[in-house]
N, C-alpha and C positions, 0 to 999 in steps of 0.2 A: 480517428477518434481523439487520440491524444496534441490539444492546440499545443502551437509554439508557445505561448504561454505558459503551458504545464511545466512541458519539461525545461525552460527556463529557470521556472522555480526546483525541481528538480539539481539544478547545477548551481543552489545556493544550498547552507545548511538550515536544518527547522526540522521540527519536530510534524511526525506523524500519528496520528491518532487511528487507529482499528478495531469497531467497533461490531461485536458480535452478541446472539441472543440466542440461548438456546432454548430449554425447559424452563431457566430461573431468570433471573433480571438480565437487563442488559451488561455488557462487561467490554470495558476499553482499556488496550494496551498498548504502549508506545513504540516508537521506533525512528530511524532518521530519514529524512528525504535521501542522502547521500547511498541509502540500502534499495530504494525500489529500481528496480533493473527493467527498462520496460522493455516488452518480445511484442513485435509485430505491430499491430493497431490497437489491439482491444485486448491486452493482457500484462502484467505486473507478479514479476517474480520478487519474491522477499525471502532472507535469511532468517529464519526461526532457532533461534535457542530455548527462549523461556514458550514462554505463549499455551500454557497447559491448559488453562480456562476456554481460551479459543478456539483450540484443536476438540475438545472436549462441546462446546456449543457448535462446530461445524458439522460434528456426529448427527444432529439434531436439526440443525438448520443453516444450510449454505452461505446464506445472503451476509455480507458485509458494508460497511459501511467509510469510509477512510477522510480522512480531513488532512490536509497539508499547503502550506504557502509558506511564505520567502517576503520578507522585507524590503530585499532591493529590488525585487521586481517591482516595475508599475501595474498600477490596476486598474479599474476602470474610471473616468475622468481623472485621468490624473492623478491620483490618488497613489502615495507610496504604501508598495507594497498589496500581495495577493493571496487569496486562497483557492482553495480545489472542497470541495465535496465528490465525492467515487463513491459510484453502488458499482455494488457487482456480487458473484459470488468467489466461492475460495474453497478452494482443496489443498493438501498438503501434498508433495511430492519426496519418495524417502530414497528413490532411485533413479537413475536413466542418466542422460548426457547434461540435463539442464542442472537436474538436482549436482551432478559433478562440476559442472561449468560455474554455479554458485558456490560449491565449498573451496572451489580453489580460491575463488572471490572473498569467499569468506568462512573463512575454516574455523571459528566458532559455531557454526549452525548445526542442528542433528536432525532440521528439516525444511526445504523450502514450502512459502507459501504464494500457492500460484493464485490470483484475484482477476479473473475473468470481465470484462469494467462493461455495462452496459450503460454507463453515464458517466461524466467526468465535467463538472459544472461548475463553472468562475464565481465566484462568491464576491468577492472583494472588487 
């Protein structure tokens, strides 16, 4: 699922956008390209520090939303630079080997968040 494309962009820095809804309005929170660790085909581990809005609309409703691209990557016609749009859903992880394999990686977190990707769609 995940093109060479992606994770291209992935191996530049840029900003991530995580976009969750629960009961109230919708709510987007940041993070780096340099953070999303992808596992297998169709999965995306992230280090959670803040994210308390998020965790708090996952209670409620799964589904996510995520935006990310990279500047030096080419895009489509030639065009510098690309984007990602990701649905998927998310759950938090507070234990096990992956949640430990992430705090070595990044020992600011107090939770991983796992995004299960049912689409991962070039924009740019």
């Amino acid at each position: 699922m995940f093109a060479e494309t992606f994770k291209n962009v992935l191996n530049h820095e840029g900003v991530v956008s995580i976009t969750s809804w629960g009961e109230e309005m919708p709510h987007v929170t940041c993070t780096w390209n340099s953070y999303l660790v992808l596992k297998g085909d169709n999965r995306i581990l992230l280090p959670v520090a803040g994210m308390h809005s998020t965790e708090k609309d996952l209670k409620v409703n799964p589904n996510l939303i995520l935006t990310c691209g990279a500047r030096q990557v080419e895009g489509f016609n030639g065009y510098q630079g690309t984007g990602f749009r990701i649905l998927g859903t998310g759950r938090l992880i507070n234990e096990g080997a992956e949640f430990d394999e992430m705090k070595t990686k990044f020992p600011f977190l107090r939770s991983v968040l796992e995004v299960t990707v049912t689409e991962a769609k070039q924009l740019l």
